[in-house]
N, C-alpha and C positions, 0 to 999 in steps of 0.2 A: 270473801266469797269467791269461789271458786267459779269461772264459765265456762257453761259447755259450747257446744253447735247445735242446740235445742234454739226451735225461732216458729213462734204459730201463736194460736192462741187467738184472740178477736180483737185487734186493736185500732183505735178508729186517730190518727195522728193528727190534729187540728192544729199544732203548734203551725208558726208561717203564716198561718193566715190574716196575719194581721195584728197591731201593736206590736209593743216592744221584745226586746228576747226574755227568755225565760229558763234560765240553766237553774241546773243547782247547786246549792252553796257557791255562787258566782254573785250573787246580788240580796237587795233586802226590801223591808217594807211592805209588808202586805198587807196591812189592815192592822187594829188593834188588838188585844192580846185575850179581852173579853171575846169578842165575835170567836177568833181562834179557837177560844178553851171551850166554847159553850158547842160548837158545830165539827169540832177533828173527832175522828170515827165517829160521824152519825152514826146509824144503828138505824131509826126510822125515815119517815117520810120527811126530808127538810126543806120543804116546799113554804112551809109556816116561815122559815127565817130568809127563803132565795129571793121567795115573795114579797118581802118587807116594803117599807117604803124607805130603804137607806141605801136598798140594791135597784138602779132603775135602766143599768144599760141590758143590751138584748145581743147582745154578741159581740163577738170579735169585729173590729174594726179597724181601718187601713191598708193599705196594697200588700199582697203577697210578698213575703220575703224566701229568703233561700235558709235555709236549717241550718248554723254554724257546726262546723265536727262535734262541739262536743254536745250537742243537740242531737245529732243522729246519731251518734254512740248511747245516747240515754234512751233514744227510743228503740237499740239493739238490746241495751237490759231489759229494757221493760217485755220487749217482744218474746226476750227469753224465759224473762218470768211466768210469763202469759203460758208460752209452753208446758211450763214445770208445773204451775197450778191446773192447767187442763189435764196434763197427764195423771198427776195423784189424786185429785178429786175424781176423774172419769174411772180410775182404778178400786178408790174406798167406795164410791157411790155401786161398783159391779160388786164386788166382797158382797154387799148391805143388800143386794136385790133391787136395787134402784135404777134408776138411769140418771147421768147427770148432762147439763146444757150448762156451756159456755155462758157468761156474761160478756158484754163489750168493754174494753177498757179505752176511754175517752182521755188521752191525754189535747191538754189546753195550753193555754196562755191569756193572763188576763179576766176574759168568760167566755163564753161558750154557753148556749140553749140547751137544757135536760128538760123530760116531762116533768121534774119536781119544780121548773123552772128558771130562773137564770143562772147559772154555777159562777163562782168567783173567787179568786185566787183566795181572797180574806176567809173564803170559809173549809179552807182544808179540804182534805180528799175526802172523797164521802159514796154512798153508793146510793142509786135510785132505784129503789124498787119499781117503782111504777113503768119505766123502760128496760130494767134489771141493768143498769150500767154502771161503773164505776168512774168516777171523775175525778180527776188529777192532774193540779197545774205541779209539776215539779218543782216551782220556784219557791212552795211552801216550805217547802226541806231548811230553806234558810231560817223560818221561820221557830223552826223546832230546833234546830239547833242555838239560833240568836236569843230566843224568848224564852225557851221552855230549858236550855242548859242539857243538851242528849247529844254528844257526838253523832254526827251521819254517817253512815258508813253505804257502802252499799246494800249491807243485808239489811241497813235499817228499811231503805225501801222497800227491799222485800218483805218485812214483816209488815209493814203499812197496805201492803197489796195483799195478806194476807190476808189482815183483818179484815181489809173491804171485803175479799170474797168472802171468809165467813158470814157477814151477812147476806150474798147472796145464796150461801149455804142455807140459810135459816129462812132465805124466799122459798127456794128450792122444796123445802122440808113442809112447809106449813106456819114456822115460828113466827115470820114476821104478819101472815097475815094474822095470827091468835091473836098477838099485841094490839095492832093495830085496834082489831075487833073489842079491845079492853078499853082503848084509848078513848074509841068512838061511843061509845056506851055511856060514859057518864055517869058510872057508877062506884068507880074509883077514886080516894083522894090524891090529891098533888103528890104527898106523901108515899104513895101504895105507888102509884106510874111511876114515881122516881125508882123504886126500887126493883121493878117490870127491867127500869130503862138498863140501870146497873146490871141484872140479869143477861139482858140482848149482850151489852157491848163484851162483858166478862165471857160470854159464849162464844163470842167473836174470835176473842185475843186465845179461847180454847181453840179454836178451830185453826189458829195460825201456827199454834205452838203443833198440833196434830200435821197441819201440811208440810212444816219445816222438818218433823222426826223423818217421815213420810218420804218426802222428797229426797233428804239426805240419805236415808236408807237405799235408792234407789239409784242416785246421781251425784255422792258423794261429794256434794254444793258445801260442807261449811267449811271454813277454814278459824282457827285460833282467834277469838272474839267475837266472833257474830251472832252467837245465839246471847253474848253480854250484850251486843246492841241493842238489839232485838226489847231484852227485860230496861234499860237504860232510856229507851225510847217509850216503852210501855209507862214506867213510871215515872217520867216526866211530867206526863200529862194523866196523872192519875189527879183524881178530884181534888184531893185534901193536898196534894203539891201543886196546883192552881190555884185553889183561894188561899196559902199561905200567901202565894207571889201577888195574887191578885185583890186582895180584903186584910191578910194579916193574920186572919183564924181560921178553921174549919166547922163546918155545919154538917154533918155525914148526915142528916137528914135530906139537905137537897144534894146531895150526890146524884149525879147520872149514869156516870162511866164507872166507877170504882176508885177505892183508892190505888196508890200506888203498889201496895203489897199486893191487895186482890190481883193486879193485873200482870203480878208478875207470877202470882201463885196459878194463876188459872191456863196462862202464855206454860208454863213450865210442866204444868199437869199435861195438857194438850201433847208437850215435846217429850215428857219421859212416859207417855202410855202409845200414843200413835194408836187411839184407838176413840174413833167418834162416839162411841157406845157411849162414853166416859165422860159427856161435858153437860149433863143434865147443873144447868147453874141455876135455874127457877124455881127448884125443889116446892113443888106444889104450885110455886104462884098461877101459871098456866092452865092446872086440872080443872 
C-alpha cells in the first residue's frame, strides 16, 4: 500500500493511557477464538456481548506511558486512512445528493468505554452505532493472522476500517436503524435475523470494496497484492471457515457474516463497480 501526506479524519488515540503496549503483529493472545469469530465485524449493536458478565473491567488502567515509534507510526496509518475514507465517502455521499459525517475512530489498548459499553481487545474492531464510533485495539491483527490464518499487510487494515465504515455508511443511510427495528420487533425467527445479519455485514464488505476502487481511483493507494489481502482477510473469517476451525462442520443456517465466497464476491463487486447504487445485498428482506 502505497502513503500519501493525507492525515485528518476523527481520530480519538487512547492507546498510553494505560496497561500494556499494543502493536501489531508484535504480540499475541487476546481472547478465545469463539468470542473473536462471533463479534469481528459486528454489524449491529454489540452492547448484548460488551455487556456480558465475562467482560467486567470499565477502562483502561495504570499510569500513562509514552507511545513506542512503532505505535505512532500506526496511528500515522490510521490517521491516513481516516483521511482517505472521509475524503471518498464525503465525495460518493455529494455524487448521491447527500451529505456525509465523519464517524470517530477510537483507537485502544486493552478496553476502553463506548455507549455499546465496555470494548475489549477479545472482541475485534467493531463500530457503535449508538455514538457512531469505530473501535480498534490494533493488537487484534495478531489475532487474525495467528488464529484465523490471513496474512497482515497493511492494506489488510485498511480494509478492516473499511468495513467498519461501511456500517457507519448503513447508519448514515437508514439501514442499521431498519435492522434494528426488525431485531426489536420479535417477529422474526433466529433463522430470518441470521440472514438480515449476513445481509448488513456482506453490505459492509460492498461498501469496502466500493471505498477501495474509489479511493485508488483518486490516490492511487494500491500496490501488487493488497486488494489479495484485502479478499484473504475477508474470507478467513467467513462463517463456514470458522466453524470448520471451530466445530469441524458448517451449519449455513446460523451464519451471520457470510461465508467465505460471499465475502469475497460482494468486497469485489463493491471494487470492480465503485458504485454504491450497486450493494442492494437484502434483496427484499428490508421492504
Amino acid at each position: 500500500m502505497r502513503w500519501t501526506d493525507d492525515r485528518g479524519g476523527n481520530v480519538d488515540d487512547r492507546r498510553g493511557s494505560g496497561g500494556g503496549g499494543g502493536g501489531m503483529i508484535v504480540g499475541g493472545g487476546l481472547g478465545t477464538l469463539i468470542i473473536a469469530a462471533i463479534v469481528f465485524f459486528l454489524g449491529g449493536d454489540p452492547s448484548g456481548i460488551l455487556n456480558s458478565g465475562s467482560i467486567q473491567s470499565s477502562g483502561n488502567s495504570g499510569e500513562k506511558r509514552e507511545l513506542t515509534a512503532e505505535e505512532k507510526n500506526i496511528g500515522e496509518m490510521v490517521k491516513m486512512m481516516a483521511a482517505w475514507n472521509t475524503q471518498t465517502w464525503d465525495q460518493i455521499f455529494t455524487e448521491n445528493g447527500m451529505k456525509y459525517t465523519d464517524p470517530e475512530i477510537v483507537l485502544f489498548q486493552t478496553t476502553t468505554n463506548s455507549a455499546c459499553g465496555t470494548a475489549q481487545s477479545a472482541m475485534g474492531p467493531f463500530y457503535c452505532p449508538a455514538d457512531q464510533k469505530i473501535y480498534m485495539d490494533m493488537s487484534f491483527f495478531n489475532e487474525l493472522q495467528q488464529r484465523f490464518g490471513a496474512k497482515v499487510t497493511e492494506f489488510t487494515v485498511a480494509y478492516v476500517l473499511a468495513h467498519e465504515m461501511g456500517h457507519h455508511i448503513q447508519t448514515l443511510l437508514g439501514t442499521t436503524q431498519k435492522v434494528d427495528a426488525l431485531r426489536r420487533s420479535g417477529k422474526y425467527s433466529e433463522e430470518q435475523m441470521n440472514r438480515v445479519s449476513v445481509a448488513t455485514e456482506l453490505q459492509a464488505d460492498f461498501y469496502a470494496g466500493v471505498w477501495a476502487k474509489r479511493t485508488d481511483d483518486s490516490k492511487k493507494i494500491l500496490e501488487p497484492g493488497d486488494i489479495q489481502s484485502a479478499i484473504d482477510a475477508a474470507q478467513a473469517v467467513g462463517d463456514d471457515n470458522i466453524q470448520k476451525r471451530s466445530q469441524g462442520y458448517v451449519n449455513q443456517e446460523s451464519f451471520t457474516h457470510g461465508s467465505s465466497a460471499q465475502r469475497k464476491e460482494w468486497f469485489m463487486k463493491g471494487y470492480n463497480t465503485g458504485d454504491i447504487r450497486q450493494g442492494d445485498t437484502f434483496n427484499q428482506l428490508l421492504k
